[in-house]
N, C-alpha and C positions, 0 to 999 in steps of 0.2 A: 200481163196483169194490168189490172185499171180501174180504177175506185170511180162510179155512179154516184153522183150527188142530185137528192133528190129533195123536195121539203113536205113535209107531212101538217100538217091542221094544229097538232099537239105532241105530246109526249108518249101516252098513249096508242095515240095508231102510228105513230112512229115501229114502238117497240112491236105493233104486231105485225107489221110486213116485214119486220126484221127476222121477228122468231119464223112467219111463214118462209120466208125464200131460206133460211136458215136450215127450217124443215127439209126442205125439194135441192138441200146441199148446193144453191146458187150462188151464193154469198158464204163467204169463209168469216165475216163479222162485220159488222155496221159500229160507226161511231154516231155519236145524239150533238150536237151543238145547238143550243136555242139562239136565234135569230131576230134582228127587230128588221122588218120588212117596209119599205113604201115606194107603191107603184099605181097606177091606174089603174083604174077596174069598172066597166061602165061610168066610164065623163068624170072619175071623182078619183081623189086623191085619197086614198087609204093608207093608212097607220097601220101596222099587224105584231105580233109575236107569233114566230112560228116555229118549228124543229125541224131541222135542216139535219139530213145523215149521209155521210159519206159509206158507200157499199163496194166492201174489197172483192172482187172477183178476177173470175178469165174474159178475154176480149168474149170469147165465143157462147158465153154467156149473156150478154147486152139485150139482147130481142127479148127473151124467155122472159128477163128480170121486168123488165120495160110490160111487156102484159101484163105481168103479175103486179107490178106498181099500178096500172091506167085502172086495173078492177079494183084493187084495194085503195085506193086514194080517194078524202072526199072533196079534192080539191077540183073543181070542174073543168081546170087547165092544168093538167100535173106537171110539175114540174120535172123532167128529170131528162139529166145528159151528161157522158161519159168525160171522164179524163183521162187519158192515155199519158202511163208513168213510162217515163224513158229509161227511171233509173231509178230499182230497190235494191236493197242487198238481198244476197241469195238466200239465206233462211227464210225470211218472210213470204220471199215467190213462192220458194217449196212450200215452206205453209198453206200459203193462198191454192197452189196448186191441189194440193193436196187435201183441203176441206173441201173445194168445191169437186172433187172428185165424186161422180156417182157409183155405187156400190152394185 
């Protein structure tokens, strides 16, 4: 198992590449956190708020999700990159296993 944290523009397209990978069973659920952001961006120092969501899936899922984020994101550098959980309890795996199961 391993939660993708990715950051999204808004709240909005947040929730719709949630509900999409949600759709195509690659993500078993997404958490929302709003974010204050500051980084460089063309020579300038940017302020942001932005919605940052942590994406519970299978390792072998990571590539799929990752397309399907780079299309849907209107961020021109998208953010997004895996973390690798050492340690859940076993319901939750099951769970995870088991949403992101395809039919």
């Amino acid at each position: 198992m391993i939660l993708i944290h990715v950051i999204c523009k808004n709240k909005q397209e947040a929730k719709k590449i949630a509900n999409f990978l949600l759709k195509l069973k690659l993500i078993a659920g997404a958490d929302f956190y709003q974010v204050e952001s500051v980084y460089r961006w063309n020579n300038k120092i940017v302020n942001d708020k932005k919605i940052a969501m942590f994406l519970k899936t299978k390792k072998e899922n990571y590539k799929k999700i990752e397309t399907v984020f780079k299309k849907l994101s209107s961020n021109e550098v998208p953010c997004i990159f895996e973390i690798v959980l050492n340690k859940a309890n076993r319901q939750y795996k099951d769970w995870v296993k088991q949403e992101t199961r395809i039919v």
